[in-house]
N, C-alpha and C positions, 0 to 999 in steps of 0.2 A: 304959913309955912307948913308944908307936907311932911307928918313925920311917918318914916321909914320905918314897921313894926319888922323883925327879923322873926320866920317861921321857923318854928322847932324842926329839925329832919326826922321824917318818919321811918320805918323799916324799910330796906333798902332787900331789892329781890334775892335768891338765892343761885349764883352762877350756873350753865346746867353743866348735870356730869355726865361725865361720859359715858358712854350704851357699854355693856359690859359685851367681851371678844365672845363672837357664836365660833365654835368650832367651824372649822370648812369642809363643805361637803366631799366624800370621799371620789378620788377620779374614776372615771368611767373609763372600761377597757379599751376603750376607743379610742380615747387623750393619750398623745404622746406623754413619757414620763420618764423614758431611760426603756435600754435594751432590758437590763437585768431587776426593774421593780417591776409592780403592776403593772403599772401603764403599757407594756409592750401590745402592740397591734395583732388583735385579731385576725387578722390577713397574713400576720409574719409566718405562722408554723405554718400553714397551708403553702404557702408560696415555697417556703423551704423541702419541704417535700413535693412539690412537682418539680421544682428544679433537681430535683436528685431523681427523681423518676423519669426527667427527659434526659440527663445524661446519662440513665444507665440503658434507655432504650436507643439511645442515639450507638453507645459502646457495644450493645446489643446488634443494630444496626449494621455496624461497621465489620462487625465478628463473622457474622454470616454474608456478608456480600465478600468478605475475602477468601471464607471457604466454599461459595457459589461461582464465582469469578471464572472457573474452568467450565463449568457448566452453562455460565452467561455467553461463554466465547466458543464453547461448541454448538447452543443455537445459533450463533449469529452465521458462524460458518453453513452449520446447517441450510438456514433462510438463504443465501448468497446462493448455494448448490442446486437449492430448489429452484430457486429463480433460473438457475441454466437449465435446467432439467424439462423445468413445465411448459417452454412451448413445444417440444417432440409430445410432450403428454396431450395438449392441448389438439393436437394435430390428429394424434392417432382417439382421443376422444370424439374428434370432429367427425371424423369418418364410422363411428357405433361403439367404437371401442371402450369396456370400462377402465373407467380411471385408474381402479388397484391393478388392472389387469396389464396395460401399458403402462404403466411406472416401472413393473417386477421386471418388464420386458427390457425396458430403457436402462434399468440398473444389470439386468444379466450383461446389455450390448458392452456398458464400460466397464464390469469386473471382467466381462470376456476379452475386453483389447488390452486394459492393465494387464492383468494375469501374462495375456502372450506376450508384450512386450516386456515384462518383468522375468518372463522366463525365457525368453532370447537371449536376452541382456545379459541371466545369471549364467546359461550357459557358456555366451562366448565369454565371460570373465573368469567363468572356472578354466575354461580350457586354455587364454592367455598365461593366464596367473600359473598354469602349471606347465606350459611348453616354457614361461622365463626361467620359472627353478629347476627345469632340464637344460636349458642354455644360460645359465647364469654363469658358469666361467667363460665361455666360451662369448658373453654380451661385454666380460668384466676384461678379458682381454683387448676385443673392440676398442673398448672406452677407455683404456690405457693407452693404448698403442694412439689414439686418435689424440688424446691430453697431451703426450707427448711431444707427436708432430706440431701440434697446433699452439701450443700454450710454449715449444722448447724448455718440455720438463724431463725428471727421468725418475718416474714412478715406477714401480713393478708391485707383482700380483703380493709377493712376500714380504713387500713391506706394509702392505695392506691387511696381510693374514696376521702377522704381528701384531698391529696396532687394536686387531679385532680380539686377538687372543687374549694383549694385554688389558680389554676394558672387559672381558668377559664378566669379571664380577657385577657392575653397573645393569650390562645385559640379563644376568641371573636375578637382580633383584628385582631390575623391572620386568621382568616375566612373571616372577613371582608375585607381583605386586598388582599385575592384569591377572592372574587364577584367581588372587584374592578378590578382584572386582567383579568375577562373573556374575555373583548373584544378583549384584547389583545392574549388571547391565541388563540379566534377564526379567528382572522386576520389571526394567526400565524399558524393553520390548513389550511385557505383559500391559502395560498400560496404555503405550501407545497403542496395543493391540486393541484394547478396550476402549478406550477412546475414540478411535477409526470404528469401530462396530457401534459405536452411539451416536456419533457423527451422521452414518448411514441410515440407523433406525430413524432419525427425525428427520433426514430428508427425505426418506420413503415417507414417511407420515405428511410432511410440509408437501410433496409434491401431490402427493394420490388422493390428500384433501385439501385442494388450495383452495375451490369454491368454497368449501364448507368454513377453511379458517377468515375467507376472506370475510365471509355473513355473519363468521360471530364477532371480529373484531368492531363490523361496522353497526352491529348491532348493539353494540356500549355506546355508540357515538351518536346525539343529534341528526337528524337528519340533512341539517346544513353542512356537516361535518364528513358526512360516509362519501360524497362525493369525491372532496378533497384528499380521503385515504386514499380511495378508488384510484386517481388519477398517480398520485405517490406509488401506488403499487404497480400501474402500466411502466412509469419509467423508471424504474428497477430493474423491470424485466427487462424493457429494452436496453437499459445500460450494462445489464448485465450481461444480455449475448448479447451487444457491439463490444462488449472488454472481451471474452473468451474469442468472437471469430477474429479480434485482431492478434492476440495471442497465439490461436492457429495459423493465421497467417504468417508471423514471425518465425516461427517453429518452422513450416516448409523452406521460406527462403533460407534459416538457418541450415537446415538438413540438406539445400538443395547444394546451396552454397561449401558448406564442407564437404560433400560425395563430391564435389569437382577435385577441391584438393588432394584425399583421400585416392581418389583412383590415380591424380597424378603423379603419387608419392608413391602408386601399386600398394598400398597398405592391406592386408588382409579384413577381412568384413566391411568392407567399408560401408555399404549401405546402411548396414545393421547402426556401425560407429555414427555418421550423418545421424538416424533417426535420433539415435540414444543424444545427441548433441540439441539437436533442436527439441524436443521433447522437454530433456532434463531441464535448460537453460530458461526456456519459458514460464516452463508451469512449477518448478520448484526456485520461490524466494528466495533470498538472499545468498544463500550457497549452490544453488542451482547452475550459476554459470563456473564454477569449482570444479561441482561434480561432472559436469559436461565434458571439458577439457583434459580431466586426470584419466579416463578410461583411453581416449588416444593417445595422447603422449605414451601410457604404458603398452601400450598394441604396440606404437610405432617405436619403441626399445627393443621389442623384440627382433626388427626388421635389420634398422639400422638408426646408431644414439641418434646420428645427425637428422633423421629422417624426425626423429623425434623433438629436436628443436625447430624444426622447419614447423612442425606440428603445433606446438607451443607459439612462436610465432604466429601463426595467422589466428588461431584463438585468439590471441591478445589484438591484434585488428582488426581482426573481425566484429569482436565486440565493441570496439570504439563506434564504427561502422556504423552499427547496429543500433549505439547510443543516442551518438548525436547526428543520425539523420535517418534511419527506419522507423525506430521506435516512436519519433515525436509525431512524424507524420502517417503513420500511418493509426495510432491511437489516435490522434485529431480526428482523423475521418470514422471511424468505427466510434469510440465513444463519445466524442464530441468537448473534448476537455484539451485546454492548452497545454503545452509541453513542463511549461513551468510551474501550474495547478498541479498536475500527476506527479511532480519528480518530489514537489510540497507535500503531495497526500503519501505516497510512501513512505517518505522521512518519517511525518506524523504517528502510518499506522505503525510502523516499524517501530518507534518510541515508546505505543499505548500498547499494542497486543503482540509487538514481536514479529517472528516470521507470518503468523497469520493476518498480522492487521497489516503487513507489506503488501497480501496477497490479495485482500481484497477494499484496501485503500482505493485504487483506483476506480472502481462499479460503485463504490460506494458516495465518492466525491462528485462523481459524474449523477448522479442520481439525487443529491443535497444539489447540485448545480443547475439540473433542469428542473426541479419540482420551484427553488426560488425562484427560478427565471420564470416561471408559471404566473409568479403573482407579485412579484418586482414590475414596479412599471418604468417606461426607460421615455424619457423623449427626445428629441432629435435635436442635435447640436449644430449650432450656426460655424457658417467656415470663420475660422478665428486664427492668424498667424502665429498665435498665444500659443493653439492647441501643436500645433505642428509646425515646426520655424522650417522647415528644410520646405514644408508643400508648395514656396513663390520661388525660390530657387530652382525647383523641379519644374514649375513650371514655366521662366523667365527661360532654362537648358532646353528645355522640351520646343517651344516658339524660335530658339536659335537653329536649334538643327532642323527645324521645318524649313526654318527661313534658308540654310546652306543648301538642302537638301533642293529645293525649285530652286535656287541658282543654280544649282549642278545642271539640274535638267533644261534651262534654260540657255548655258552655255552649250551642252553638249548639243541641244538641237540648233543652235545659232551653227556652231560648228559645223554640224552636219548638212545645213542646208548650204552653208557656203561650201562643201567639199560637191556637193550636190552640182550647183552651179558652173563652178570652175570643172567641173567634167562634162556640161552641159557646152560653156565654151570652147572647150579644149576639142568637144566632137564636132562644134561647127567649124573651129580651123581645119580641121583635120578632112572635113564636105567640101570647105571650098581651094 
């Protein structure tokens, strides 16, 4: 039998201990760690100061382009004028002429035809304006006496002196109230004065150097690019005299059109009135056709009241006239832009620049319209009942009235030849 000796237990190992805590290493600027400890990002301060450096150049930005803004809108007028200007420039250059020398020329020819017709105009307005306030009782008796018959009223001069005497105060204040605004109004001459004289200095400059502007612009540009100005800059020109001879054009039939009226009213000036009509109404936006009308009507008070709404009257037809069926079509053909595009760019420029961007809204759309059409490519559309539902109709109508059209001819000559015949037999009874 095996005996089992039990071995004593010897020393038993010692557990291990634990590694004593190393401090942690400190974070590096770079490690996020909160906005406000170290740890914030190196990138944060820099980034916060270009952000405040692009909003104040952006605030900067904005500051100066709204006190530039008169000055952006009196080049652009400028550029438009010039673009009328430089083919007469171009023309008399062609023939040896220097450029500054026919520009001075071209600018004397239309401060010379302004001028006269500004001072035709002011004289027959002076001399109106004062033959009415020498016949002004004598227009106010008219106009009673006419209210009366016509209306079955019973007005008189005295109840009218009355009514004026008792608002006299109203009248005194706002008299006084236009003294007090003179300065203002002549500040407000003074500028525009200025303004028209800066207008002109850049378009003498824009036209008597259009080579030279044309060479430096193209000169910033690529050479694949200076073509593409080039071509932008021909139809400018051209849009812009097809927009001005259709404008002339309007202005004659305007002028031609009211001298018929005019003589047959016997109004006094009439020619004069015609010009000043067609002129004003064309080439002065928005209020243009205002101004056009108020100077007859006040001629034609002088004459007779009634002569004066007959006056009023064809203004207001005329212009419709003139609206919706001269004016679409015959800017169609001159600048080559739909009725619908121009009445659109008007609206537009008249929104963005006011009276000026009315004025040259339309050279300017025409001009954005053929440079895209330049490099828009288009191609040609299959006939599709889709595109035009009326085109089988027109032409299912078109095949009917051809078809009635040879029955007609077909009868009448059936017709004919049997009248033919029966006169043929009627002269052989008549032989034998």
């Amino acid at each position: 039998m095996t005996q089992v000796v039990d071995e004593a237990p010897g020393p038993q190992p010692a557990p291990p201990q634990p590694e004593p805590l190393q401090p942690a290493p400190p974070l590096s600027p770079d490690a996020g760690g909160g906005l406000w400890g170290t740890g914030m990002p190196r990138w944060l301060p820099r980034a916060m100061v270009l952000a405040l450096v692009l909003v104040g150049l952006f605030q900067l930005a904005d500051w100066a382009f709204h006190q530039l803004i008169d000055l952006f809108v009196m080049l652009l007028v400028s550029f438009f004028l010039s673009l009328a200007l430089e083919p007469a420039v171009d023309r008399m250059a062609a023939r040896g002429v220097r450029r500054g020398i026919g520009t001075f020329l071209v600018f004397v020819a239309v401060v010379v035809a302004v001028a006269g017709f500004l001072t035709a105009l002011g004289t027959l307005l002076v001399d109106q304006v004062a033959k009415i306030a020498g016949d002004l009782p004598h227009l106010l008796d008219n106009l009673i006496n006419w209210i009366n018959k016509t209306f079955h009223q019973d007005l008189s001069l005295d109840e009218l002196q009355k009514k004026l005497l008792k608002d006299s105060g109203a009248i005194e204040s706002y008299a006084q109230q236009a003294a007090d605004n003179v300065w203002g109004v002549s500040s407000t001459l003074i500028g525009g004065l200025f303004q028209a004289f800066t207008v002109g200095l850049f378009t003498f400059y824009f036209t008597a150097e259009g080579p030279r502007v044309r060479r430096t612009v193209c000169s910033m540009l690529p050479p694949a690019k200076q073509g593409e100005v080039l071509r932008a800059w021909e139809i400018a020109l051209a849009k812009t005299g097809g927009y001005l001879y259709s404008r002339a054009l309007l202005a004659v039939a305007s002028a031609l059109a009211h001298w018929v009226m005019f003589a047959l009213l016997d109004l006094p000036y009439s020619v004069a009135l015609a010009i000043w009509v067609g002129v004003m109404s064309q080439f002065v936006p928005t209020i243009g056709t205002y101004l056009a009308g108020a100077l007859p009507v006040l001629v034609a008070l002088t004459v007779e009241p009634v002569d004066a709404l007959w006056v009023l009257a064809f203004v207001v037809v005329y212009q419709q006239i003139e609206n919706y069926l001269l004016h679409p079509r015959i800017t169609a053909k001159t600048v080559d832009v739909h009725p619908a595009v121009a009445f659109g760019a008007v609206i537009a420029g008249a929104a963005l620049l006011g009276a000026v961007g009315a004025l040259i809204a339309i050279p300017a759309a025409a001009t954005l319209q053929g440079f895209v059409g330049t490099y828009v490519r288009r191609y040609e559309v299959a006939t599709d009942p889709r595109i035009d539902r009326g085109e089988q109709r027109r032409a299912r109508r078109e095949l009917r009235r051809k078809a009635a059209s040879r029955l007609r001819r077909m009868v009448g000559a059936g017709e004919q030849q049997n009248g033919t015949a029966g006169r043929g037999r009627g002269d052989e009874g008549e032989e034998g």
